[in-house]
C-alpha positions in Angstrom: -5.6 69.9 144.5 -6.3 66.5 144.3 -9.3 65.6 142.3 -11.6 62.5 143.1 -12.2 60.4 139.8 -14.8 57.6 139.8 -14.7 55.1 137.1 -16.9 52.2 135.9 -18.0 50.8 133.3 -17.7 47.4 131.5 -14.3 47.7 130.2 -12.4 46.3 133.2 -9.3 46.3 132.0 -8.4 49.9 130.8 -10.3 50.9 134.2 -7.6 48.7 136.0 -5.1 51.0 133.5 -6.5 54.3 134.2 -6.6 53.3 138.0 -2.7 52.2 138.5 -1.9 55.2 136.8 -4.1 57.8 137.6 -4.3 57.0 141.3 -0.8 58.4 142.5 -2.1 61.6 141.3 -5.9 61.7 141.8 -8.3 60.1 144.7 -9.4 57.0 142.3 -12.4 55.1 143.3 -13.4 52.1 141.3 -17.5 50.9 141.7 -19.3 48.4 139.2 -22.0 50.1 136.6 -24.8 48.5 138.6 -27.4 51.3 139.5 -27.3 50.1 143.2 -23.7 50.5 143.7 -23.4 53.9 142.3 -26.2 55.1 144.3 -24.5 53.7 147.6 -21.2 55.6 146.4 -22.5 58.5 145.9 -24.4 58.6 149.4 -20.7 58.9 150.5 -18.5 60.8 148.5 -19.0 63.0 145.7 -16.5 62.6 143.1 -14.7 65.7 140.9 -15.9 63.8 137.4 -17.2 60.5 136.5 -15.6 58.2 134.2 -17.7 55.3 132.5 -15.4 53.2 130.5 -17.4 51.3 127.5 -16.8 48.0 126.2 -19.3 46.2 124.7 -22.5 47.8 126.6 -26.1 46.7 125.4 -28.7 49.1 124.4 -30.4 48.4 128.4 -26.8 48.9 129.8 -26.8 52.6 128.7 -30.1 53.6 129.6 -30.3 51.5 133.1 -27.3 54.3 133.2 -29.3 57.0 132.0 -31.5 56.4 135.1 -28.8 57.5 137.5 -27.7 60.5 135.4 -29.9 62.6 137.2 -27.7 61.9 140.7 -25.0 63.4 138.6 -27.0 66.3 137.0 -28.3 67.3 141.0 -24.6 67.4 142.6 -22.9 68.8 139.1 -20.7 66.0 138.2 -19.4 65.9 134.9 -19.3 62.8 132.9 -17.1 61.7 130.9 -17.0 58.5 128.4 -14.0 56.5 127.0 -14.7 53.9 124.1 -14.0 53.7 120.6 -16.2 55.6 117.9 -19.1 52.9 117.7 -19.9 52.3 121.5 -19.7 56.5 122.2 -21.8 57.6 118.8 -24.0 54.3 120.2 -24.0 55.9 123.7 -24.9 59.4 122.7 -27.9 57.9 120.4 -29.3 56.6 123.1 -28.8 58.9 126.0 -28.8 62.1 124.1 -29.8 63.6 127.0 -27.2 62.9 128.8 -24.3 65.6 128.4 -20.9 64.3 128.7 -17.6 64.7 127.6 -15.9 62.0 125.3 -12.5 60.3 124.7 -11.7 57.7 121.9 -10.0 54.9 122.4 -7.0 54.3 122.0 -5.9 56.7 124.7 -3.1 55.9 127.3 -4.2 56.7 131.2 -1.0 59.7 131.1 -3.3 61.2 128.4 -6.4 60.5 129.7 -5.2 62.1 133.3 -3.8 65.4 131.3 -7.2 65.7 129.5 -9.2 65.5 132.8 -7.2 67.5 135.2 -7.2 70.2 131.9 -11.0 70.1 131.9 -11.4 70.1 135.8 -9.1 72.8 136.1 -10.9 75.0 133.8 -14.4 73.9 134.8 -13.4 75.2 138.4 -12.0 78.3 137.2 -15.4 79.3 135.3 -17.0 78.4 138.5 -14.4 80.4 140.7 -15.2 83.1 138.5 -19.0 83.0 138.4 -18.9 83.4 142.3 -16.4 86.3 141.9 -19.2 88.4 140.0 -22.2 87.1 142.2 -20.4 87.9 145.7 -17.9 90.3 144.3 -15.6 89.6 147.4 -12.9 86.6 145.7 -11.7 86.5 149.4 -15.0 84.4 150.5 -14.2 82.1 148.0 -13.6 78.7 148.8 -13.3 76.0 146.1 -15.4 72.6 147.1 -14.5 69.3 145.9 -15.3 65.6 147.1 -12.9 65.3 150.1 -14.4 68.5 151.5 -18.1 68.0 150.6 -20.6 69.1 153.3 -22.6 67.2 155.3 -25.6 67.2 152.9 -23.3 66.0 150.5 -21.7 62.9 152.6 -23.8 60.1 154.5 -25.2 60.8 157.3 -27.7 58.2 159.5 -31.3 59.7 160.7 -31.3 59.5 164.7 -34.9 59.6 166.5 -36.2 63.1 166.7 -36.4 62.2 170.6 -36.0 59.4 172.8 -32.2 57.9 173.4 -29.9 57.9 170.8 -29.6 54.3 168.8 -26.2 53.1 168.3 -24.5 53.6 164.9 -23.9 50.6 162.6 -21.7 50.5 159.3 -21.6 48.0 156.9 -18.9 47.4 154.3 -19.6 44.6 151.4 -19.0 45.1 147.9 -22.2 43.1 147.3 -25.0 45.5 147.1 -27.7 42.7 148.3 -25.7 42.2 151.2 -26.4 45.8 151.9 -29.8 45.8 151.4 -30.5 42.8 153.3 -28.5 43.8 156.4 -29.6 47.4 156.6 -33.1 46.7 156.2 -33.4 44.3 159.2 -30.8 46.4 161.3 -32.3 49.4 160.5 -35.2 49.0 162.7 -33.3 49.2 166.1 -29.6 50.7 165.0 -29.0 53.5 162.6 -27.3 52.0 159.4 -24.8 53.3 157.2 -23.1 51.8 154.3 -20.3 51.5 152.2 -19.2 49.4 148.8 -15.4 49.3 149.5 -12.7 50.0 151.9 -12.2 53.2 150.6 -15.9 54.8 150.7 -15.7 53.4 154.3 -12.5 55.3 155.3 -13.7 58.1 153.7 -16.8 57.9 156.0 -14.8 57.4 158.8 -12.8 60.6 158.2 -15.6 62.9 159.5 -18.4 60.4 160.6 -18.4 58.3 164.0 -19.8 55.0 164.4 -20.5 52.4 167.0 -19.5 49.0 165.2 -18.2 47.7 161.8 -19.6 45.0 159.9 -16.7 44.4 157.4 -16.4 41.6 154.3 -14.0 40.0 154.9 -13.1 39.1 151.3 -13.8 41.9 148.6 -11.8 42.9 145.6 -8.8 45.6 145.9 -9.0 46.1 149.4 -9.9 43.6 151.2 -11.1 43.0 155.0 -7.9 42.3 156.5 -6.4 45.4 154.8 -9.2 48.1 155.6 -9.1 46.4 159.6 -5.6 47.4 159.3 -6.3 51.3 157.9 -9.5 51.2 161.1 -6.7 50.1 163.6 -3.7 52.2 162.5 -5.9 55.5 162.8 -5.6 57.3 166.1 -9.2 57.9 165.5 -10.5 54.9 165.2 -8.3 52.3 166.4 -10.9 50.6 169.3 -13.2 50.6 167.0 -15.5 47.6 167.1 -15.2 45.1 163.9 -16.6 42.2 162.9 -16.0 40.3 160.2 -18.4 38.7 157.5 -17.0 36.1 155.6 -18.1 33.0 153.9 -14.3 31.5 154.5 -15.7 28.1 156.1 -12.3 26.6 156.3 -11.1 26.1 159.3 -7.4 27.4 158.4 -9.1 30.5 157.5 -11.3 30.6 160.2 -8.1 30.8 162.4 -6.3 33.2 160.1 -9.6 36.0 160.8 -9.6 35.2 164.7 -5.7 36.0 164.6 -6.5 39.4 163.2 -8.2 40.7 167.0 -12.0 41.3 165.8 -14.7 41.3 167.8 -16.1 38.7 166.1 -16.8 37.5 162.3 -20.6 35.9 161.2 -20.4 33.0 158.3 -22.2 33.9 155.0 -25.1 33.1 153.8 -26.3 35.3 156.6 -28.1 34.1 159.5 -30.2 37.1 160.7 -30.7 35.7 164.2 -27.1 35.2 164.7 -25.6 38.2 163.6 -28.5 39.7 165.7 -27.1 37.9 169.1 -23.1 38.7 167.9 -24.0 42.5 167.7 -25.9 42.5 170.9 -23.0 41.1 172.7 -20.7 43.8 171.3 -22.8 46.9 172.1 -24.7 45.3 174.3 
């Protein structure tokens, strides 16, 4: 089984550690410790256990986090926290509430990996056998992690209870503004779903259909040209519409997007009008 492991946190560099390492065994996805973008990944995907790295966090830090602990607490994700002896006695005296599991630094990502898969492995276990002795049938048991999470679970967009269905927008951009900004003026005549990377969009993909893309053209990791490449090589989704936003103004680069066969790409800062017109041209 191949658990899902989300990780944030301040401490960029041992998440970049913990990533490499841990992410040719386990479904790694990396999101910044801003309350926005956690919300939007967890509209998407629910992750096995969620890893906040600390380096340095202020007293606000921890409890702007302690405001998205209850997303945690409703899907039962465990937390877990990795920092040295002052910033995790810090953390727990100020989020007491919060019950997670904790890891002093130093630890290397091979032992950070053994010590999560242990505790996931036994956490499913106790559930596996708390369903046992509530159904008493082990046969009707079937263990539920991210990649497999229902549809309440994954995003879905709201379609009018009548009328004709409205097409179906998604927006990748790891700048949660951007996200706001787009869905809230799309919203009103397409159904809007979004994503902060590549890989919350791919894993949307998987189950979800939409009508068009709206994909950054430059984010971190993954970028554009890479995710456009993961769209087009999937049987699945391989007409899918794309268009790119980019604030590339470069004429160079401009030519370097138009070679990569999009439907189109809109210049940032965004001009609501145009990209308006450029979608209406696409889906008409």
């Amino acid at each position: 089984m191949r658990y899902v492991v989300m990780l944030t946190g301040n401490n960029r560099m041992a998440i970049n550690d913990f990533f490499t390492y841990m992410d040719m065994s386990l479904e790694c996805i990396n999101t910044s410790s801003r309350y926005e973008d956690i919300i939007n990944h967890l509209k998407y995907i629910t992750p096995d256990v969620f890893v906040y790295c600390l380096y340095g966090e202020s007293p606000d830090d921890i409890k702007r986090f302690a405001n998205v602990e209850h997303k945690f607490t409703e899907q039962d994700i465990p937390i877990v926290i990795v920092g040295n002896r002052d910033e995790c006695e810090q953390f727990s005296k100020i989020a007491p509430s919060i019950e997670v599991t904790v890891f002093q630094r130093p630890i290397s990502a091979q032992k950070l990996e053994h010590q999560i898969v242990e505790m996931l492995e036994k956490r499913r276990a106790r559930q596996k056998s708390a369903l046992q002795e509530d159904s008493g049938d082990e046969e009707d048991i079937q263990p539920v992690n991210a990649a497999g999470a229902t549809g309440d679970q994954e995003a879905s967009s709201s379609q009018p209870a009548s009328g004709p269905a409205r097409k179906h927008i998604l927006i990748v951009d790891d700048d949660s503004s951007v996200l706001k900004l787009l869905k809230t003026y799309l919203g009103e005549r397409y159904d809007v779903a979004t994503a902060i990377n590549g890989k919350v969009a791919m894993k949307f993909l998987e189950s979800k259909r939409t009508d068009l893309v709206l994909l950054d053209y430059e984010m971190p990791g993954e970028n554009g040209a890479t995710v456009l490449s993961q769209i087009r090589d999937n049987p699945r989704t391989q007409n899918l519409p794309v268009i790119f936003l980019t604030g590339v103004t470069v004429r160079a680069k401009i030519q370097e997007v138009l070679a990569l066969k999009i439907q189109g790409y809109l210049l940032k800062p965004i001009d609501m009008e145009k990209v308006a017109s450029t979608i209406k041209g696409v889906l008409g």
